[in-house]
C-alpha positions in Angstrom: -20.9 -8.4 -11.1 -19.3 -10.4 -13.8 -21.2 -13.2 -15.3 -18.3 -15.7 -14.4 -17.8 -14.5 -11.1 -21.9 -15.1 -10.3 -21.3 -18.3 -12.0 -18.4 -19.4 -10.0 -20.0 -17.8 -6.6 -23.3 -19.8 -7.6 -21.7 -23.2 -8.2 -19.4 -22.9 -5.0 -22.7 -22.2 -2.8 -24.3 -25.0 -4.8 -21.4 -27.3 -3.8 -20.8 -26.1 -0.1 -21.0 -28.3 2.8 -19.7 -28.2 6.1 -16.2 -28.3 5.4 -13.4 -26.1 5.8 -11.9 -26.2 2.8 -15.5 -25.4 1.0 -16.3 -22.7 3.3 -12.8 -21.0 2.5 -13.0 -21.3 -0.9 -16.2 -19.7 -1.3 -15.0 -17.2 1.1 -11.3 -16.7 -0.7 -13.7 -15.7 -3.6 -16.0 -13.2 -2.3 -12.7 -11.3 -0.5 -11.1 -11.6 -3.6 -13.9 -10.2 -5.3 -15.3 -7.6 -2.4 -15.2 -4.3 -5.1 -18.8 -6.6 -5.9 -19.9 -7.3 -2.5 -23.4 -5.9 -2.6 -24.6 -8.8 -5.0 -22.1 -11.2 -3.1 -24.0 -10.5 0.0 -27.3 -10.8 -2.0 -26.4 -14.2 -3.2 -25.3 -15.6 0.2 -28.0 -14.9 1.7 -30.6 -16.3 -1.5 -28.4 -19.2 -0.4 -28.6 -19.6 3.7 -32.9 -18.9 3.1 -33.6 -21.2 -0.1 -31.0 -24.1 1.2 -32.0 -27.2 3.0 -31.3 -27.3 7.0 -28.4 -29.3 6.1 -26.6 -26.6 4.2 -27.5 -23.3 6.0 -24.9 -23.9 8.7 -22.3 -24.1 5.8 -23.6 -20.5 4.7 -23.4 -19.6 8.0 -19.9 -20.2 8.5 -19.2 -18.8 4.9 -20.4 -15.6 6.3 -17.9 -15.4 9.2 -15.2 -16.7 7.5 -15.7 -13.8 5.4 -16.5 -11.3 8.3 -13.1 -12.6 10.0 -11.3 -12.4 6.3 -12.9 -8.5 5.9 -11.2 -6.3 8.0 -10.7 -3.3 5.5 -13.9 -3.5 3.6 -16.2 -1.5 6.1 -19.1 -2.0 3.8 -19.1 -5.6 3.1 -18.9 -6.0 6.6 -22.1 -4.2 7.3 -24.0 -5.7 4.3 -23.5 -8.6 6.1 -24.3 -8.3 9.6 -27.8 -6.5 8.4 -28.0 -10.2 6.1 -27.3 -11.8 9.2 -29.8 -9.4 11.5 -32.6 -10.0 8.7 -32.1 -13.8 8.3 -32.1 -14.4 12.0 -35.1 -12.2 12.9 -36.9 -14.8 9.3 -36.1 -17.8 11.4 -37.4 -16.3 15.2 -40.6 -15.0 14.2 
């Protein structure tokens, strides 16, 4: 992944809150950018486990708004349901 695209992915996450117009914008740039999605999904979900309470929902809906957003991209689809399947079974146990 390109340094500026990690930068820019990193400093959206940093920024994201519940809002709609967050959450898109971090999403716009992962679809945009899906040819990287393995260390997309990577970052999100460093994000949705390090980030206060607050802020996980935010990721959350980051993720579907990209799951939604997907529909070609088979694989970045499945990277993130198994991110989804992992995080979830880290917050039951």
């Amino acid at each position: 992944m390109e340094r500026a695209l990690l930068r820019d992915l990193r400093e959206a996450l940093k920024n994201l809150s519940v809002s709609q117009k967050r959450v898109k914008a971090v999403a716009d740039l992962a679809l945009m950018n899906s040819r990287d999605y393995k260390e997309i999904v990577l970052e999100i979900e460093r994000h949705i486990s390090k980030t206060s309470a607050e802020k996980r929902l935010a990721g959350i809906y980051v993720v579907d708004a990209i799951i939604r957003g997907v529909r070609l991209s088979v694989l970045f689809f499945l990277m993130l349901q198994k991110c989804l399947a992992a995080l979830y079974a880290l917050r039951c146990a």
